[in-house]
N, C-alpha and C positions, 0 to 999 in steps of 0.2 A: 375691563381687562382683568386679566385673573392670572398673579404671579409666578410663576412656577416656584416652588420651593427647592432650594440649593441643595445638591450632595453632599453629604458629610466623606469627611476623609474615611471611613471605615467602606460607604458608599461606592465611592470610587475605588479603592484597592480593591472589592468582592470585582467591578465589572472587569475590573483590569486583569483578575485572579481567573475569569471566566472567559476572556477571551485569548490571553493565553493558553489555556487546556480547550479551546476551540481549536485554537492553532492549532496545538498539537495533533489533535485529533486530524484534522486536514492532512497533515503532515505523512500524519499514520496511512493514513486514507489513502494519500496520494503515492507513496510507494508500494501499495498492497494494488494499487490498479495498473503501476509499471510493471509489477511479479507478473500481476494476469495476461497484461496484455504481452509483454515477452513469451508466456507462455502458450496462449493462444497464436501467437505467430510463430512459434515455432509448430505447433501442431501442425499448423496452414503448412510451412512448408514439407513437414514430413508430406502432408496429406496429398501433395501436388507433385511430391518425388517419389511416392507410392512404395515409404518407407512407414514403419510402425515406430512410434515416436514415445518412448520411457518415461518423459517428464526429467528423466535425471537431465542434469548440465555434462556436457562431452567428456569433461574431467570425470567425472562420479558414475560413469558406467561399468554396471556389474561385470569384471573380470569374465571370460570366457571359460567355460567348464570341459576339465580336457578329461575330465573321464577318472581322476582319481577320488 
């Protein structure tokens, strides 16, 4: 049988240190694919209401240009 050799506390804080900024990273990851995919489904429905679709949010559409 062949012992395994035990973590040092410095050991264990690195993995602890690494799988915390995994999270994160997930984290990251995982809001960047709800932006997309909100995004993409709003396209769809521009696309299916055979409107041209800005990317902007309803609020943040560029003002109308009245000619001045």
């Amino acid at each position: 049988m062949t012992s395994r050799p035990s973590r040092t506390p410095a050991d264990q804080q690195w993995i602890e240190a690494m799988f915390a900024d995994l999270q994160r990273q997930i984290d990251q990851l995982t809001g960047d694919l709800l932006a997309l995919t909100n995004l993409v489904h709003a396209h769809t429905l521009a696309a299916l209401n055979g409107e041209p679709h800005t990317g902007a949010h309803p609020d943040q559409q560029p003002a109308a240009d009245d000619g001045r």
